[in-house]
Structures are given as C-alpha cells and as structure tokens.
TORPA-4810 file (N, C-alpha, C, O; in nm, 3 decimals):
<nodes>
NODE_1_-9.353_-1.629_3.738_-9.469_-1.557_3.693_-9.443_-1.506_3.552_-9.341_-1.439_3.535_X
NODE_2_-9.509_-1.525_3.466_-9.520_-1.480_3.362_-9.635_-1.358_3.289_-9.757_-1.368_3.295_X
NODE_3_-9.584_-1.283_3.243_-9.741_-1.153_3.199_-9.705_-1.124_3.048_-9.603_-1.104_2.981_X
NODE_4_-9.850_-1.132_3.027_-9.835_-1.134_2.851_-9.930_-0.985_2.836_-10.039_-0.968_2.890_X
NODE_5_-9.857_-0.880_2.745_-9.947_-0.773_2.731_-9.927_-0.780_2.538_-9.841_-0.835_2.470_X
NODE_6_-10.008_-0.725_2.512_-10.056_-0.662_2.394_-9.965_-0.545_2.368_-9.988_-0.451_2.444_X
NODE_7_-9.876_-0.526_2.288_-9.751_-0.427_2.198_-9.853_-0.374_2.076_-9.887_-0.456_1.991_X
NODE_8_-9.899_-0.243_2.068_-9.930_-0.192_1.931_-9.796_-0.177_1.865_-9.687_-0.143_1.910_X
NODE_9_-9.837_-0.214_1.746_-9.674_-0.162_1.675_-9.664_-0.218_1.534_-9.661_-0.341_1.534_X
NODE_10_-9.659_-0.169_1.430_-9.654_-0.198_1.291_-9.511_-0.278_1.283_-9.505_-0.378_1.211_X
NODE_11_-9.405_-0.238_1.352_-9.298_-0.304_1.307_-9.264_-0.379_1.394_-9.251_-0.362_1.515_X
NODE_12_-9.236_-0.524_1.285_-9.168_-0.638_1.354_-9.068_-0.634_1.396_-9.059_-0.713_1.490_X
NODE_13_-8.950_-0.563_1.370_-8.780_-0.546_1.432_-8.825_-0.525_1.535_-8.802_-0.616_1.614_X
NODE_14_-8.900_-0.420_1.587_-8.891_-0.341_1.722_-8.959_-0.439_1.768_-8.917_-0.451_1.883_X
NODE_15_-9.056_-0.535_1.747_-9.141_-0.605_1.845_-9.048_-0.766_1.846_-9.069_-0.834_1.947_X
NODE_16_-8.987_-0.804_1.781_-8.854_-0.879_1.784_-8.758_-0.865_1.913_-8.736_-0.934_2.012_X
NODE_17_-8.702_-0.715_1.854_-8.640_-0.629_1.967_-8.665_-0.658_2.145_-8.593_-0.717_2.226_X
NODE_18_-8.794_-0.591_2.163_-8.839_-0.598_2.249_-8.854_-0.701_2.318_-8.826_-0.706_2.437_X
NODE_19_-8.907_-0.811_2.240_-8.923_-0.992_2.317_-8.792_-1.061_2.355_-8.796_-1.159_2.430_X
NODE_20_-8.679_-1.016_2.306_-8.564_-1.033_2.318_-8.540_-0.975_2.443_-8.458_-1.034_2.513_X
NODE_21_-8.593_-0.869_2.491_-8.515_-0.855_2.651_-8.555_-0.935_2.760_-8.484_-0.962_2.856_X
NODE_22_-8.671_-0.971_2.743_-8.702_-1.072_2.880_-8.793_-1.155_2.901_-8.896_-1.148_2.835_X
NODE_23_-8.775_-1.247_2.994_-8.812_-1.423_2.979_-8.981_-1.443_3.049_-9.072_-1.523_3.027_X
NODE_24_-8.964_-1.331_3.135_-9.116_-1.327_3.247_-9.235_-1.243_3.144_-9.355_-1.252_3.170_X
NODE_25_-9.175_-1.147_3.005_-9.274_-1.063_3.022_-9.278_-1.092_2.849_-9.181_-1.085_2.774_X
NODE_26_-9.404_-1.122_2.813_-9.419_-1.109_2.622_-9.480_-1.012_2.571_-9.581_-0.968_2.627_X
NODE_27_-9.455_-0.982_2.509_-9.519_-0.882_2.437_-9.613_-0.878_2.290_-9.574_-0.830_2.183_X
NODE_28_-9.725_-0.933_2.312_-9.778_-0.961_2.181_-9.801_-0.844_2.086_-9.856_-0.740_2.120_X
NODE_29_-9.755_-0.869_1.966_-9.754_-0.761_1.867_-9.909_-0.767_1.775_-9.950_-0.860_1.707_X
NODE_30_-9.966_-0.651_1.798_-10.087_-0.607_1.709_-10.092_-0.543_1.609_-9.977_-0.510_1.578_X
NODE_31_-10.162_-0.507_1.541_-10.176_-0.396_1.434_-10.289_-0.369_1.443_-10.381_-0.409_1.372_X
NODE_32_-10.297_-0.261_1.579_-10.395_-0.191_1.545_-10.354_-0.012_1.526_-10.369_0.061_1.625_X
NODE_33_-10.310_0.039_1.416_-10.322_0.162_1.370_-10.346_0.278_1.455_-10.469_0.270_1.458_X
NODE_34_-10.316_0.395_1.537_-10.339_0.457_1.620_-10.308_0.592_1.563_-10.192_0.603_1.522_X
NODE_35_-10.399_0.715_1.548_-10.336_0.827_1.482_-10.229_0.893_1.578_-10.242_0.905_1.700_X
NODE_36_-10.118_0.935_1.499_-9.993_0.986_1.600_-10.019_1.148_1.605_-10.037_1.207_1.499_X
NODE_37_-10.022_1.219_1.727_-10.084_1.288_1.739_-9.953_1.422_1.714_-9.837_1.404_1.750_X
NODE_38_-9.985_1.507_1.670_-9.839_1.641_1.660_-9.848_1.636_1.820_-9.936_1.597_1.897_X
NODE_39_-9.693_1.702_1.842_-9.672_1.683_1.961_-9.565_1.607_2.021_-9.491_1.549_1.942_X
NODE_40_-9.543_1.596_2.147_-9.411_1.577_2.234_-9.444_1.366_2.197_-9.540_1.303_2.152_X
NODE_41_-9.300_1.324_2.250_-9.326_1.177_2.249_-9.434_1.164_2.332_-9.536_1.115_2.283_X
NODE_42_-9.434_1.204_2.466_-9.522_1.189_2.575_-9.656_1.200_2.528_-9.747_1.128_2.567_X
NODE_43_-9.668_1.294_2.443_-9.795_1.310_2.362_-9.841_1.173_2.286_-9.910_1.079_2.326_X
NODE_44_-9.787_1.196_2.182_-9.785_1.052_2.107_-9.819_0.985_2.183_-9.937_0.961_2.161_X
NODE_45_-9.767_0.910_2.312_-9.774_0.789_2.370_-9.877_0.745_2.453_-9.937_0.649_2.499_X
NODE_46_-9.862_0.910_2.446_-10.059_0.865_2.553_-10.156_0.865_2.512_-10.255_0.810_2.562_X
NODE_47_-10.150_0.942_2.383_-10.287_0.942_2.317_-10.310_0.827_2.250_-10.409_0.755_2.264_X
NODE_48_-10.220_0.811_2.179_-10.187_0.632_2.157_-10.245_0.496_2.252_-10.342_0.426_2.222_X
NODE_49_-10.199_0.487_2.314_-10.238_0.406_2.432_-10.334_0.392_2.484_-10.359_0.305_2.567_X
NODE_50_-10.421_0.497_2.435_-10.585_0.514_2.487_-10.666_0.488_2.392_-10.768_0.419_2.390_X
NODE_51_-10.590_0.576_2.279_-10.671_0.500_2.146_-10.691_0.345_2.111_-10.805_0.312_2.078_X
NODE_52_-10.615_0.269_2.115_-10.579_0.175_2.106_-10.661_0.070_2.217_-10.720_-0.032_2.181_X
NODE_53_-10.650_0.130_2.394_-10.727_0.045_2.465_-10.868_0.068_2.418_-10.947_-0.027_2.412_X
NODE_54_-10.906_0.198_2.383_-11.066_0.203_2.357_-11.099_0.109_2.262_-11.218_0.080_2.250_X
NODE_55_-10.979_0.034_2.161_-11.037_0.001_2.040_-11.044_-0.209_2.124_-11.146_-0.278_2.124_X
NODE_56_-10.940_-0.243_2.166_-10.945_-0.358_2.254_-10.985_-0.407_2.377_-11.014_-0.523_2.406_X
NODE_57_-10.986_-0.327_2.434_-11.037_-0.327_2.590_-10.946_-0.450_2.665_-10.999_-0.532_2.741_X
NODE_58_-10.843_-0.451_2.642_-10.716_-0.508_2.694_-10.569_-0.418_2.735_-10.520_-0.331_2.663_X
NODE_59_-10.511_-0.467_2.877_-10.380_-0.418_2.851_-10.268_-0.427_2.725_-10.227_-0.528_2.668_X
NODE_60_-10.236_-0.300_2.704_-10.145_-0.312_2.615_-10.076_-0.153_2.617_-10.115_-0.052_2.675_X
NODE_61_-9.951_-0.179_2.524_-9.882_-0.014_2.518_-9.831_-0.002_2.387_-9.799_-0.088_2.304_X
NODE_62_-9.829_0.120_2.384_-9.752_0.178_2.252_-9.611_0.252_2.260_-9.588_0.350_2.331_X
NODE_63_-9.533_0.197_2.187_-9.440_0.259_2.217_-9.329_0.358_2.065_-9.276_0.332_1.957_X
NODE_64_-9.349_0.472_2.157_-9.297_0.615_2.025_-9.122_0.640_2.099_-9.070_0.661_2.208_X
NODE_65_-9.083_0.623_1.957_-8.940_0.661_1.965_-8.868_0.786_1.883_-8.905_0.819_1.770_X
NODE_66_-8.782_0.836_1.940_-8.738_0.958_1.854_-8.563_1.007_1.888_-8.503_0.995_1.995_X
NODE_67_-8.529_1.043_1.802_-8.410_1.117_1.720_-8.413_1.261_1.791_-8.492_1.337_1.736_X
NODE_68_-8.364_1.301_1.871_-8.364_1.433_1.900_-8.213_1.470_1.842_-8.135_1.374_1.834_X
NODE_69_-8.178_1.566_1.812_-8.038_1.604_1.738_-8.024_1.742_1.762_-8.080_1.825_1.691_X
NODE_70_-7.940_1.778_1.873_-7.932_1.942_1.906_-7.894_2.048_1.817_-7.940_2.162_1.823_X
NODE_71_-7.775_1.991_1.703_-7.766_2.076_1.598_-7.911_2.118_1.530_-7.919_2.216_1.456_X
NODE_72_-8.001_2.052_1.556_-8.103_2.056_1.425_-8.225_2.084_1.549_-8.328_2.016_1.541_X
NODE_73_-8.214_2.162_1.637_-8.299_2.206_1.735_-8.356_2.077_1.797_-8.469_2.115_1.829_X
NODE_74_-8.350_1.970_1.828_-8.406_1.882_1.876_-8.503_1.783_1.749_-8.572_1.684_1.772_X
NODE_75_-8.480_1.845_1.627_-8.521_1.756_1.484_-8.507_1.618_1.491_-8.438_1.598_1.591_X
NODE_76_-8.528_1.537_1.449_-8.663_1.505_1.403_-8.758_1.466_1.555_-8.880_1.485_1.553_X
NODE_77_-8.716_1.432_1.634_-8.807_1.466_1.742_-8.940_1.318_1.707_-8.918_1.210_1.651_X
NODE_78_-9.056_1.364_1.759_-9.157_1.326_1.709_-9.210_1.268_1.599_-9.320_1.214_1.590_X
NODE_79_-9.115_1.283_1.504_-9.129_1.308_1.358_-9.031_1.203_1.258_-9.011_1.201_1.137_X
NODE_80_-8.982_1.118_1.375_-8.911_1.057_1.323_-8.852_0.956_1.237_-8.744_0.945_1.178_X
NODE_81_-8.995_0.858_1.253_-9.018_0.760_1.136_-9.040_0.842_1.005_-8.990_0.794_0.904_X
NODE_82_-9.099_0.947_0.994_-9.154_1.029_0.882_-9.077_1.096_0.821_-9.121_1.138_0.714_X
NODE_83_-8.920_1.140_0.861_-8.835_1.196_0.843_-8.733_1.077_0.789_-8.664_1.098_0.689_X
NODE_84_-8.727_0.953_0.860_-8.659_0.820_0.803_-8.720_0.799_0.654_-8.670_0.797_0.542_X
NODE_85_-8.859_0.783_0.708_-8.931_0.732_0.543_-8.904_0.833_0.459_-8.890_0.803_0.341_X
NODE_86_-8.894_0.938_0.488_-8.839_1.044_0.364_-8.731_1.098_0.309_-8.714_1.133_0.192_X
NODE_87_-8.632_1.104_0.432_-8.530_1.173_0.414_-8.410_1.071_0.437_-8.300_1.097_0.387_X
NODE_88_-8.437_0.915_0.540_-8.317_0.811_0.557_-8.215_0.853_0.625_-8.220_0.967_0.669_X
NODE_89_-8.119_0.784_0.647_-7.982_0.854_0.755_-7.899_0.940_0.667_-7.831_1.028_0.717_X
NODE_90_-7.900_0.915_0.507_-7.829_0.981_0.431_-7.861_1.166_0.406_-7.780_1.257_0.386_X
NODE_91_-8.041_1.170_0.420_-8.068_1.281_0.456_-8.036_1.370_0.569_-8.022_1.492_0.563_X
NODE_92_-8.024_1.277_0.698_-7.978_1.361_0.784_-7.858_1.386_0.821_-7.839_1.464_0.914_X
NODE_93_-7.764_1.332_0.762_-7.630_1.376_0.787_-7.597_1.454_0.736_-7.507_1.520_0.788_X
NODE_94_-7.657_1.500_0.582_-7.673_1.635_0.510_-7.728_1.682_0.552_-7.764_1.746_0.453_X
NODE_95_-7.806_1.740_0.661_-7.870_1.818_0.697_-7.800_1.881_0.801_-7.819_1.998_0.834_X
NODE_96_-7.698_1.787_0.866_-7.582_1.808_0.973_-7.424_1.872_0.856_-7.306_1.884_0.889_X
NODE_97_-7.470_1.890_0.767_-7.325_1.921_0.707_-7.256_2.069_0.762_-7.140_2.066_0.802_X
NODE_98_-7.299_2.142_0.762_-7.250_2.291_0.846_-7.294_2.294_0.946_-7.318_2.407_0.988_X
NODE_99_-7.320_2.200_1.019_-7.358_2.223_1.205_-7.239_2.242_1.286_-7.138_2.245_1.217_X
NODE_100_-7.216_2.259_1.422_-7.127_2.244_1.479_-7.109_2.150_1.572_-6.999_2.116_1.615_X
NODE_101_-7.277_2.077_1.628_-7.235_1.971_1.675_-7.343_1.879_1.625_-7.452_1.906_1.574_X
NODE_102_-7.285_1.759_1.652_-7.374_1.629_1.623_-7.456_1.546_1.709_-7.521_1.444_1.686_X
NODE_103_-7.428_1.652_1.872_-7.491_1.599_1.990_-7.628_1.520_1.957_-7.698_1.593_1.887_X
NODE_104_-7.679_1.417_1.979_-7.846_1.430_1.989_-7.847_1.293_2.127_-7.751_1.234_2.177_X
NODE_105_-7.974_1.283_2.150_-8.049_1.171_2.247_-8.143_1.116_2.174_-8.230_1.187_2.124_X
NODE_106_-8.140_0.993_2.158_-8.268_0.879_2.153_-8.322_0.842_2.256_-8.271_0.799_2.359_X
NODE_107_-8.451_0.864_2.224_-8.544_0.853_2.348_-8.694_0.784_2.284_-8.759_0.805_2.182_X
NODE_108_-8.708_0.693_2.399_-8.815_0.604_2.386_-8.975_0.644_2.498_-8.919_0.687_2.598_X
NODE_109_-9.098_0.649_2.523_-9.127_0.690_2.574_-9.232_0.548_2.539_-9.264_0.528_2.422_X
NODE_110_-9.276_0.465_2.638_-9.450_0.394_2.626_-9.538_0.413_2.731_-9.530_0.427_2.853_X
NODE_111_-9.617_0.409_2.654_-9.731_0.432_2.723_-9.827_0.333_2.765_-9.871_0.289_2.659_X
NODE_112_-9.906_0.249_2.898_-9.891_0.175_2.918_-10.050_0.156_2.933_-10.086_0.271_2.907_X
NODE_113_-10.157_0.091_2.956_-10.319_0.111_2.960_-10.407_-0.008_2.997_-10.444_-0.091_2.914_X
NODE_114_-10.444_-0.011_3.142_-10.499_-0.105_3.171_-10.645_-0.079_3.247_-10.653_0.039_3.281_X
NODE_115_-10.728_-0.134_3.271_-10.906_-0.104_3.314_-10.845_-0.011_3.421_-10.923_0.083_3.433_X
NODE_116_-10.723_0.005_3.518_-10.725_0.053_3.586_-10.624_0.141_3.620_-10.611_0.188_3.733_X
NODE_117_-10.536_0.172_3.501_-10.425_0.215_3.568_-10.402_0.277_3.401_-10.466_0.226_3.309_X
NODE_118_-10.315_0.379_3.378_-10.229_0.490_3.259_-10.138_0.516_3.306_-10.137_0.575_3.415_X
NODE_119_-10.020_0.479_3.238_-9.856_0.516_3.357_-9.761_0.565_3.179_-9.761_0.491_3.081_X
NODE_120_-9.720_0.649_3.183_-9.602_0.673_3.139_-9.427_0.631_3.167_-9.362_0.662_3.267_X
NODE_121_-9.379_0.551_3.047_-9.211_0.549_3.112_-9.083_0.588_2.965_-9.065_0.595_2.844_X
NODE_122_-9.032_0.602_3.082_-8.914_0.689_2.928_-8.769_0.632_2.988_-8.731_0.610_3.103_X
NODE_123_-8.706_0.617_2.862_-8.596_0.576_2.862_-8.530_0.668_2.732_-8.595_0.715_2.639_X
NODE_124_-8.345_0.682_2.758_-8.294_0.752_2.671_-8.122_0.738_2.715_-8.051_0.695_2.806_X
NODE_125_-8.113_0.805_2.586_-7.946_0.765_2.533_-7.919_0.896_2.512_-8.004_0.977_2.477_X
NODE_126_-7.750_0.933_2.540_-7.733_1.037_2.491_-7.618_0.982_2.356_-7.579_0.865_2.345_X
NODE_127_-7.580_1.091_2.268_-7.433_1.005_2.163_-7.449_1.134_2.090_-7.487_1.238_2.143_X
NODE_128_-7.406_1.114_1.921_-7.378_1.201_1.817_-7.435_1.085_1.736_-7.463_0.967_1.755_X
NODE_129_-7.443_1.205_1.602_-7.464_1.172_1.486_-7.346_1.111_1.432_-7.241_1.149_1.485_X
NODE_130_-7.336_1.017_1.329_-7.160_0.972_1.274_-7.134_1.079_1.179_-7.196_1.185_1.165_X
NODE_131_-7.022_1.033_1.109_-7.043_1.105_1.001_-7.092_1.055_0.874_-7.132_1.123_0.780_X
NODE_132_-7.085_0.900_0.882_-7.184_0.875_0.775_-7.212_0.726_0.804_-7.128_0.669_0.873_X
NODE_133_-7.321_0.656_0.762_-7.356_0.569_0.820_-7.303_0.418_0.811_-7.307_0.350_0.709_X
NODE_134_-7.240_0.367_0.970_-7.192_0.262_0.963_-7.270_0.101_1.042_-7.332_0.112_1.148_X
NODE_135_-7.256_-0.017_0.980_-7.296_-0.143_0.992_-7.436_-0.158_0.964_-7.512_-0.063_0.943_X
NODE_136_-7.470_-0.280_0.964_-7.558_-0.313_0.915_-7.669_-0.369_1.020_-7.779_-0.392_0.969_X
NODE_137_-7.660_-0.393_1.145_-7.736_-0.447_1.209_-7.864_-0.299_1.273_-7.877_-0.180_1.245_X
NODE_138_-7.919_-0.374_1.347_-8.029_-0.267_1.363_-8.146_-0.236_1.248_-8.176_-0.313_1.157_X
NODE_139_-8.194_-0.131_1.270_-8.320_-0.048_1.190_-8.282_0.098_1.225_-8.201_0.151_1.301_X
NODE_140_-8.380_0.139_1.133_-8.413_0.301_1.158_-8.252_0.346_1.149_-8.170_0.313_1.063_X
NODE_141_-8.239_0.408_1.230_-8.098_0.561_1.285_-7.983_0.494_1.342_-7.881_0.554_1.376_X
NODE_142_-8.011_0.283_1.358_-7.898_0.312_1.398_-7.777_0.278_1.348_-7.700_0.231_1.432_X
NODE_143_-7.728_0.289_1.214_-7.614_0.309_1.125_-7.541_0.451_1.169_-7.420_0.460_1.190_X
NODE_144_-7.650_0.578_1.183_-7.585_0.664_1.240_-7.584_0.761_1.380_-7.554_0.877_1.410_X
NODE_145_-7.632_0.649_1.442_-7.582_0.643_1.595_-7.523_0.612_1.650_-7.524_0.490_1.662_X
NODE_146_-7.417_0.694_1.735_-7.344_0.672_1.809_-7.346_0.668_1.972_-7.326_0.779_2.020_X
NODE_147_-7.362_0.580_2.054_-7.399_0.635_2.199_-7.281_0.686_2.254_-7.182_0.615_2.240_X
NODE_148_-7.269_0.784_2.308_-7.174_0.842_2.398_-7.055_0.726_2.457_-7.096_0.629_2.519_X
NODE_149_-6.928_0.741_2.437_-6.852_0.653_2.480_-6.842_0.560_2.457_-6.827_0.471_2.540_X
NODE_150_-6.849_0.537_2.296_-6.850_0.419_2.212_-6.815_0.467_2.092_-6.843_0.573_2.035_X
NODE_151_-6.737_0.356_2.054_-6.669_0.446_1.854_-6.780_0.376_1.739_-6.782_0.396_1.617_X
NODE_152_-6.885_0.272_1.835_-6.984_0.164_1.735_-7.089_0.301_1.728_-7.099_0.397_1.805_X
NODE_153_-7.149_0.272_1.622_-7.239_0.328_1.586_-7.380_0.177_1.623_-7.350_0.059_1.609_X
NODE_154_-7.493_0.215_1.659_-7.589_0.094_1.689_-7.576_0.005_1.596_-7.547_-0.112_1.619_X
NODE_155_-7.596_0.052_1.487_-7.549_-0.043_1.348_-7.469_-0.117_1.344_-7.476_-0.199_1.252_X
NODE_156_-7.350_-0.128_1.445_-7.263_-0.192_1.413_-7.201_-0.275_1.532_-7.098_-0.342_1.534_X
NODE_157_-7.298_-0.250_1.637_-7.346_-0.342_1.781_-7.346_-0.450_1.723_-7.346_-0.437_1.600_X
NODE_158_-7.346_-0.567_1.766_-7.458_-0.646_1.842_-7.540_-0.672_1.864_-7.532_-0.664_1.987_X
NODE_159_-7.664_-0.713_1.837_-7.786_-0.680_1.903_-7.809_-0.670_2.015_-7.876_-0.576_2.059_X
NODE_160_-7.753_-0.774_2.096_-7.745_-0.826_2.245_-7.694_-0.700_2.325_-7.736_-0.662_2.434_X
NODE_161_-7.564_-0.627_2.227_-7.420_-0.505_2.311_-7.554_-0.428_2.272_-7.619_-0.469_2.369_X
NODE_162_-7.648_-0.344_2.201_-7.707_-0.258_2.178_-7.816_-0.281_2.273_-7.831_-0.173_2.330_X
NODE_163_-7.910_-0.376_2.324_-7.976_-0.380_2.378_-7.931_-0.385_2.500_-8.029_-0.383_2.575_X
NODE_164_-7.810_-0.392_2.575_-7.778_-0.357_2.685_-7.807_-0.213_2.782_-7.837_-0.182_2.897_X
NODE_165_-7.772_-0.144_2.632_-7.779_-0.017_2.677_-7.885_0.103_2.637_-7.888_0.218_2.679_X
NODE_166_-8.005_0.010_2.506_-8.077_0.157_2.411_-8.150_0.215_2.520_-8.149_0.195_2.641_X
NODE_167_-8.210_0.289_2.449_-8.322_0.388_2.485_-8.452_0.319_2.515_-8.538_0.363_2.591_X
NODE_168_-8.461_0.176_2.430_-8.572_0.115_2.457_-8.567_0.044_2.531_-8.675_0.024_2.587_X
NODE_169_-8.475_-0.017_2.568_-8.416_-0.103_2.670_-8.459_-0.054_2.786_-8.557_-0.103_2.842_X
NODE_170_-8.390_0.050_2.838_-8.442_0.153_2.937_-8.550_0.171_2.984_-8.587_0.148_3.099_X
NODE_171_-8.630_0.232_2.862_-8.756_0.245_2.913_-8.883_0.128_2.937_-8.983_0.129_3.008_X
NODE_172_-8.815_0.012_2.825_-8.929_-0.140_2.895_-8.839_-0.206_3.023_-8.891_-0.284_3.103_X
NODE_173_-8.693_-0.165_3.033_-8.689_-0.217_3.228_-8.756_-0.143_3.281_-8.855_-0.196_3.332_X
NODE_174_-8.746_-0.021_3.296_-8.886_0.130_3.364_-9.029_-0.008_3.370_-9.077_-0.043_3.478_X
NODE_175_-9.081_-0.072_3.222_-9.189_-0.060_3.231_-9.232_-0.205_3.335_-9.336_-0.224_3.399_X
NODE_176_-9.064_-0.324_3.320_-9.065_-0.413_3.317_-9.076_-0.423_3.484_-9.140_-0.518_3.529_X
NODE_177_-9.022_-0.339_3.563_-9.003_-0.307_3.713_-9.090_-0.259_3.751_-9.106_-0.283_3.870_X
NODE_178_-9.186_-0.177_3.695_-9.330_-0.176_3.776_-9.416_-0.269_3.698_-9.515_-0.201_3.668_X
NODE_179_-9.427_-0.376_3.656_-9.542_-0.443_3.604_-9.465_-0.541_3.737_-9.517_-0.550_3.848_X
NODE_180_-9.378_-0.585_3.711_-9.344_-0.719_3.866_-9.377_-0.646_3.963_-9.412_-0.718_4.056_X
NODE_181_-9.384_-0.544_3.985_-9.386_-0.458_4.135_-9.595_-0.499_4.118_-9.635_-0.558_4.218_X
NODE_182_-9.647_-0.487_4.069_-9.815_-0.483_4.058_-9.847_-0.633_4.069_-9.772_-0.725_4.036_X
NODE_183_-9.980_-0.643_4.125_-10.068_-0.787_4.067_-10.167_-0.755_3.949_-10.276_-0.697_3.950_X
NODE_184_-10.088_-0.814_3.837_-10.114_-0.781_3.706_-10.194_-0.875_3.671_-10.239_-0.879_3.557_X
</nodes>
C-alpha cells in the first residue's frame, strides 16, 4: 500500500529529509505559505494545517520545528527559523557564552488534516548546544547539535545515523503508524 499526502513546506532539505524515511508513504512538497502563528509549536501546527487545508481541500500537514535551549529559557522555541535567519548558530552560541548549561531539546510537532480527521504528533530529542559549530551535513542547528550520548554534533552525522534518531524522524514514525493503522 502506498499513501501520498501533500507536505506544506518552503524547504527542500526538510522535504528531501522527510521522503528519505519511507518507501509506503510520499510526501509531496507544496508551497503554499501559511501565517505562523505566536505561540507554542502545537500552536503553529495546527493553525497551520487548517490554513493550508482550507486553501486545498486535500490531505496534507505542516510540519514546525524548534530549538528549545534551557540556558536561554526554552529560546528560540517557536521562533526558530527567525532566530537562524538572523542570528545563525554563531549567534547562538554567543548567546550561550555565560550560561551554565547547554541543555536544550529539538522538537518537531505536525500537524496532520484530512475531510475528516485533525491529529497532532510530536517527536523530540534531548542533547546540548556544542561549543561551536561542527560538520557540514544537515541544515538549520545541526552543526550545533548535539544529541545526548553522542560526541557528533547532527552536522556531522550521516544523514541516514541522524535520521535514525531526530526529532523529525520521531514524530513522522508517530505520523507514519497511525496513517497505516487508518483506511486512508
């Protein structure tokens, strides 16, 4: 069985990313624009997801990712592409320079929208910040991410070793285990 849904999503890495985990399920990438709403990922993701079906009237999901970093109260949070586009990993490790810890979680949250059904799923990582940013593979944060119990920073994964374990990973098996569980 195969199921093809509709991915909102401006960026190609992540929708690359994503088609890369599995053989039953595609994910067609759109551009359709969705305002991101202030607010929790969960927020984002749902309001997203609705916006978006109102505009297609097809299944499809959006999916919001974020940087939580406990030194920095849970920063950038929500906010996180916007904080990349402005500030980069080089900004935030200066921003970590007198902290005491570098704890944070990446966390993925999509949101999912069909004539009959709105489901939320989340996936997440816990690690540290590095101390400054290493390898080259990946996007976004992960030069200076580290997942818990690993000396790689995502950057410097694998794609294949990183997608074993992300945050997004996580949360499209979440999404990938109830779409086979349904008659979709």
């Amino acid at each position: 069985m195969s199921i093809e849904i509709k991915f909102a999503t401006g960026n190609i890495e992540k929708s690359k990313e994503v088609n890369s985990y599995f053989e039953e399920i595609r994910f067609e990438r759109i551009d359709v624009p969705y305002p991101e709403v202030q607010g929790r990922l969960e927020e984002v993701a749902s309001y997203g997801v609705d916006y978006v079906y109102d505009e297609i009237k097809e299944p499809v999901i959006v999916e919001d990712s974020g940087l939580l970093i406990s030194g920095l109260n849970g920063f950038p949070g929500p906010y996180s592409s916007f904080v990349f586009e402005t500030l980069g990993n080089s900004g935030i490790i200066k921003l970590l320079e007198d902290k005491k810890t570098r704890e944070s979680i990446f966390k993925t949250v999509i949101g999912y929208k069909d004539n009959e059904r709105k489901k939320i799923f989340e996936g997440k990582i816990e690690g540290e910040i590095a101390e400054k940013p290493r390898g080259d593979n990946g996007f976004g944060y992960d030069p200076i991410f580290k997942p818990k119990n690993s000396e790689k920073t995502f950057g410097e994964m694998k794609r294949e070793n990183k997608n074993e374990i992300s945050h997004r990973r996580r949360a499209f098996s979440e999404l990938s285990s109830w779409l086979n569980s349904k008659d979709i």
